[in-house]
Every structure is written in C-alpha cells, then in structure tokens.
N, C-alpha and C positions, 0 to 999 in steps of 0.2 A: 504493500500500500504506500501510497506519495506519502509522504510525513505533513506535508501541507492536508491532504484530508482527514488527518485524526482532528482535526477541528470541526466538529461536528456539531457538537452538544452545545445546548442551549441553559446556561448555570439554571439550577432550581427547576429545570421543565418537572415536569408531569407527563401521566401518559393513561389512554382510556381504558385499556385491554390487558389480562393478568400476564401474557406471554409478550410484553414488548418491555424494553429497555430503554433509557435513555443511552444514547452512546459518552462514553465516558472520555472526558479529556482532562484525565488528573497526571498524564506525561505528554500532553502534548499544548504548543510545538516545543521540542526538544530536539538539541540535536547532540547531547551528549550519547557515547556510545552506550556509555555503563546504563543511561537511561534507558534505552531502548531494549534492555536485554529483560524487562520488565514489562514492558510493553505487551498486550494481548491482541490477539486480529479480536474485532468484531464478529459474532456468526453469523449474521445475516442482517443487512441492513435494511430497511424502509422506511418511508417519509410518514410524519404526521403533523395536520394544520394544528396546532396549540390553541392556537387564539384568531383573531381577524389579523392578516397580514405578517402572521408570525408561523412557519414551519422548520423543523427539524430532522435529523433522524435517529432513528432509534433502532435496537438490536430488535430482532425477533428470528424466533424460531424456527430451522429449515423445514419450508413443507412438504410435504409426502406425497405422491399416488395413492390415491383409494384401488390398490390391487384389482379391488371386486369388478372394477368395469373391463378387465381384459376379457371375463370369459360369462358377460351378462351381456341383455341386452341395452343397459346403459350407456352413455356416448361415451366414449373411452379419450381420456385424458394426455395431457404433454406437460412436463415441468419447464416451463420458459424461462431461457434468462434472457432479462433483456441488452441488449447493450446499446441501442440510442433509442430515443424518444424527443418527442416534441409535444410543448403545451400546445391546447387547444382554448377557445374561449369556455367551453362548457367547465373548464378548469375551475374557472375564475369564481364563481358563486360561493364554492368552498373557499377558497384564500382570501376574497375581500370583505367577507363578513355579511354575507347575504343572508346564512344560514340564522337558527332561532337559537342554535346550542354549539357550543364546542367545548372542548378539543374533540375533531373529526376521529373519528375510529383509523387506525392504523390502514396505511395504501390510498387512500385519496391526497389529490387526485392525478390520473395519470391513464394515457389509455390512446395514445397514438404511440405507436416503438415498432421496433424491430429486435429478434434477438435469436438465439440460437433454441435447441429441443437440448435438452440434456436427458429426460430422459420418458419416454411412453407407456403407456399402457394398450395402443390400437397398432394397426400397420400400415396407416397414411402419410405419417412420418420415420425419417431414423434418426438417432440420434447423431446430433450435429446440423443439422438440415437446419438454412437459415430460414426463419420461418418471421412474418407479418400477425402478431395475436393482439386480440385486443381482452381486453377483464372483462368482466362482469361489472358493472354498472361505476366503470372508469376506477374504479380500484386496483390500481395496478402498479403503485409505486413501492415497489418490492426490486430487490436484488434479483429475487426468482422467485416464482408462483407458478400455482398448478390451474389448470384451465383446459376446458374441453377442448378437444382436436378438433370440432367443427366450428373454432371461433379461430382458427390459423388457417394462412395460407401461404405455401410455398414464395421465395421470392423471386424475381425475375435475374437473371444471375445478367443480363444486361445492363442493371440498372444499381449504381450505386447506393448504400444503405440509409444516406443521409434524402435520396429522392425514393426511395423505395416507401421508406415511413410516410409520406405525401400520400400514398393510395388509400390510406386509412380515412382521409379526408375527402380525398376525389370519389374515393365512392361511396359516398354521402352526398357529394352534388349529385355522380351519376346515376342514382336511384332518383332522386329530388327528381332531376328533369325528364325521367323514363315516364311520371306522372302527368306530364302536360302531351298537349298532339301536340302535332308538327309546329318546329320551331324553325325551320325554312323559312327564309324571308321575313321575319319576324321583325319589329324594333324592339326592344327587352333593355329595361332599366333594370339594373342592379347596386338596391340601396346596401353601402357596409361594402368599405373596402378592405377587410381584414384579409385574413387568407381566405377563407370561404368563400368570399367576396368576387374575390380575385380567379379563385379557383370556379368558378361561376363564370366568368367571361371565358375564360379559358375554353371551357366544355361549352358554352355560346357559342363562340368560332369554328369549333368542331364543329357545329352539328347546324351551319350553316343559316345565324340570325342576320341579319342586314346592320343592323345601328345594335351598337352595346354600348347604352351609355352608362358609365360609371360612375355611384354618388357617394362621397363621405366628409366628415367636418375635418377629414386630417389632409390637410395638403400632401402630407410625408407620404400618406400612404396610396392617395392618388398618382404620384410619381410613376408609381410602378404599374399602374393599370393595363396603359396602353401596351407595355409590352407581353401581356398576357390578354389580349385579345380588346381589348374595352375600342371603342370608334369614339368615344370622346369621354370627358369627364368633367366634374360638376363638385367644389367645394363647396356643399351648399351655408358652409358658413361665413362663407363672403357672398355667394350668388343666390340668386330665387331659386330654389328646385324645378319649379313647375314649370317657369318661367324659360327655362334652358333647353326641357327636354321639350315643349311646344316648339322650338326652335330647330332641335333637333331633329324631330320630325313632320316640319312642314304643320304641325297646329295639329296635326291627328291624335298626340302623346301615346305613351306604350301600349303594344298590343298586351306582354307581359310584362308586371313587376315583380323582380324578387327580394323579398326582406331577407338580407343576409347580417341584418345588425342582432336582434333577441334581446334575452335579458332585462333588464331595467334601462335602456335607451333602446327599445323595440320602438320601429318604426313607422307602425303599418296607417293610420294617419296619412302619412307623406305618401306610401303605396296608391291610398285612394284617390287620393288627389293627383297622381302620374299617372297611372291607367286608364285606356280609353273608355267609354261603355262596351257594354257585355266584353270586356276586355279579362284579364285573368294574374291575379293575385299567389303567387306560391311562397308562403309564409315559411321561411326555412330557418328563423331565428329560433331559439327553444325562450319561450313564451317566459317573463319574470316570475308569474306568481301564478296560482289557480285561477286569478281573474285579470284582463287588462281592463281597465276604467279607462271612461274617456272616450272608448271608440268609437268611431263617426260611424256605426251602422247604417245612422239612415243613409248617409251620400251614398256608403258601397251599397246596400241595398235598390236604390233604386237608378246607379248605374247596370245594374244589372251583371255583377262582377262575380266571377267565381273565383271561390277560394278554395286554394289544394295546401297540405299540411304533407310533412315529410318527418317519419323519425323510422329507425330499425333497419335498413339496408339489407340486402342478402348477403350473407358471406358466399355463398356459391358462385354467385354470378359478380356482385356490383363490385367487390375488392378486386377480384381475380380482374373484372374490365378494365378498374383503374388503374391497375399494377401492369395491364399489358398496352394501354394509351401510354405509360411513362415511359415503358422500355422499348415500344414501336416511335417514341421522340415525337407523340403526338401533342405533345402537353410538356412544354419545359417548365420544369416546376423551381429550376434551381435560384431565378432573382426571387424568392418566398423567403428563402433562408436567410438569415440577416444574423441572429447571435447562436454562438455555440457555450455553453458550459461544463462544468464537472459535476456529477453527483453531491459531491462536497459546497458546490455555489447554488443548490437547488434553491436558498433564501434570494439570489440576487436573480436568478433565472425567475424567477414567481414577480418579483419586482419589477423586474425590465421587464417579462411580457404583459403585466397589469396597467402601469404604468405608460405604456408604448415608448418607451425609450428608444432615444437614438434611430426613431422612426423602426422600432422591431415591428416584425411581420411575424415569422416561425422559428423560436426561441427554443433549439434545440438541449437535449440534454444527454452527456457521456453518459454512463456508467463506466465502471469499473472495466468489466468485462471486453468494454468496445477496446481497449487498448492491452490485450491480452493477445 
C-alpha cells in the first residue's frame, strides 16, 4: 500500500454496521522504518457517508459466495473487485445531505466501475475476466463485493477501462431513447449538460436528430457539448431558454425535450415551455422527492404532450449496446473524463464532482487494485 493512503481515517468517526471498522491511522504518515514494521494492511476497505459532505473509509469484512447458487436454480454469483469507477449524479443525494438520516450504511454510494471476477459460482464468467458490474441499489463502494453474474458484463477488450466504465451510463440513455419512435429528423433539446446530458446528444447524433440543442446554467460544461454531438447551445443563465430554441428552430420549438438535470434543480417547467404541442417530454432526471410541486400541468396538459419516464435498463441488451457503440468508436466518450483520483482522495473526489470543480464532468476513481 502507498504510505500516502494509510490516511484514511476520519479522528473520532463512527460507523452504522457491527462488521465495519474505522481505518486506523495511529502510524501513519510515517516514514520511519522501525514504524512500519508495526504497521497492519487493512482487510478490506469500503466507503461510508458519516455525515452530509463528510465520507471515509472503513475496514470491513471479506465477502463470501453463497456456494448454494452453483448447483440451484438461483442466479449464481461473481466476487468483483473493482479497480476504477466513476461518480455518477445519483451519487450525490447520499453525500450532500438530501437524505433524512445518517451515517449511510456501509458501500454507498458507488455503482459505475469496472473490475476484475476473482472468483464465481456460475460458468459465464472465469476468473480474471474483466468484467462491467454494477451493485445492487449503487452500493458498491467496497474493495470487492459479491453480486449476481447477470448484473456483469464482459468488457470490450477494444476499449480502454477508463471508457469502458462510460457504458454503465450510455446504457441508460440507450434504453431512455429505445422508449421514444423515430428520432430521425427530429429537433430535441436536451436540458442538463452533465455527463448524461452530454451522453444524450451523443446517442442524438447516432440515431440521426436534425438540431440538438444543448441547455445548462454552467458555461464550463457547455464547452464540451458540441463536440459530442449538440448543433448548438444555450446558457440559459445569461440567455432566454425559450427564446433561443424558437430561434433554433424557425419558431416550431422541440419536437422532443429531454430532462437530463433531476434531483432538486429538476427541470421539467422549462421542458414544457420548449416543447412543441403534442410534442414529447422524456423525463430522464431521477425525480427529488415523492412529489414535485409546482408543476405546470395545466400548460403540458393541454399542449397535449406526452410524457415517457426511464429507470432499470436491461443488462442483456442496453450495457452490452453501449459497451459495443464505444468500442465500434461510435461515441467518443473520452473529453467526459476531466478528474482522476485515488481510493484514498475519495473525500476530495465526492467534493470536486459535487461541487463541479474545475469544470469536472466524470470524476473518476482508482482503486487499489487498478495499479496492481
């Protein structure tokens, strides 16, 4: 281990669960030798949010194969270790203090990576095999974890591992717009220039829309639009929204808008007012609460606007389609990438992509194992 990451531990943490550890830094940093011969590895590291904006990590105990699913009819398992990852926005609700309770339970949140099978229970994989897995409801910030073999998918041995983890995301547009008919010749606004955002026009271009206008209040993050497919862009916090895309399209405004912002600055408001009648609304943000207030039903009601909703993607098809778009070089995904970190900076990694630092877009994360 670096000596730089036995700085781990957060003085005084706490922890939710009887099998997790705070990681101990009572030698480190040290660089005496006689110090080190005292030193103990960690067994098994994982994150946990403490508090709103505060995460650590902590030991926890190596997980196991449930044996029992080799010779049932159960989905039979793979023990992943991951060695990169990237934050996603659904991240964020757990770290910035959305939630009603914390300290979050051990493994959130985390749930785009890439990593090796160390070791199976089925015969879809072998061990070694670089495999695409995602958790169980984004819990997945473990050194290694056990997870069904039908939540993995092979990786494209074309396609490097820092753009490979990218398919976790694209096929989550590519399900999203399997949901609309033909987007041929289309105009399509897409609110939220995040990665999704972005990843959004990208599969627009693919799938052959005429005008992708792009809208978000970060100039930084508009930059990068155009070169993933967007035909124009729209700060709408210097410029009118409405005002821009009337302009962009000759006064008709979108055939389709996509909400790619969610959360607590969900946009859909602004959607209604960019879409033409009987035009079509694909709400792809994850909603802030059980309810939004506020929304202008009557207007989309009596535009006569349909609305489509996107969550749960197929692992058979929509991962494997986006994993073979990246490595067919249909979809450059590589200006996304903007910060990398270490396991060990997972505090400043949570920060810069909260924060949007330094114009970050996909705020990667080592593991250990990546440099093994």
């Amino acid at each position: 281990m670096d000596p730089d990451a036995i700085r781990l531990g957060v003085a005084g943490s706490f922890w939710s669960q009887p099998n997790s550890r705070p990681v101990s830094n009572t030698f480190a940093p040290c660089r005496n030798l006689d110090c080190w011969k005292h030193y103990k590895e960690p067994e098994l590291l994982a994150g946990q949010i403490l508090a709103p904006r505060q995460i650590a990590l902590v030991e926890v105990d190596e997980p196991e194969l449930d044996e029992s699913t080799a010779d049932s009819l159960q989905e039979p398992q793979i023990l992943f270790q991951p060695e990169l990852a990237c934050l996603c926005g659904s991240d964020l609700p757990f770290f910035n203090g959305s939630l009603d309770q914390y300290p979050c339970d051990v493994g959130y949140s985390l749930h785009e990576m890439v990593g090796s099978v160390q070791a199976t229970t089925g015969k879809r994989f072998q061990v070694g095999d670089k495999v695409l897995a995602v958790p169980i409801d984004q819990q997945g910030l473990f050194e290694r974890y056990v997870v069904d073999e039908s939540r993995a998918i092979a990786l494209d041995a074309r396609v490097p591992a820092e753009h490979a983890l990218l398919a976790q995301p694209l096929g989550t547009v590519i399900y999203a717009l399997k949901k609309l008919p033909n987007l041929l010749d289309q105009d399509v606004a897409v609110v939220g220039q995040g990665p999704i955002g972005q990843l959004f026009c990208a599969a627009l271009k693919n799938l052959g829309a005429r005008e992708i206008i792009a809208i978000d209040l970060n100039e930084h993050r508009l930059a990068n639009s155009p070169a993933m497919g967007a035909t124009h862009s729209i700060c709408n916090a210097v410029e009118d929204a409405v005002t821009a895309v009337q302009r962009f399209t000759n006064g008709h405004m979108a055939d389709i808008v996509i909400e790619a912002v969610g959360h607590q600055d969900q946009a859909l408001n602004l959607c209604v007012d960019l879409c033409r009648p009987d035009g079509r609304i694909l709400y792809f943000g994850v909603p802030p609460t059980q309810q939004i207030d506020n929304v202008r039903w009557h207007d989309l009601f009596f535009k006569n606007l349909t609305v489509h909703t996107s969550v749960n993607p197929d692992f058979r098809r929509d991962f494997p389609l986006a994993m073979r778009w990246i490595g067919e070089e249909r979809i450059n995904v590589s200006s996304l990438i903007t910060h990398r970190f270490g396991l060990h900076e997972i505090q400043t990694a949570f920060d810069t992509f909260c924060d949007r630092r330094d114009g970050a877009l996909k705020v990667l994360v080592e593991f250990p194992s990546h440099r093994e």
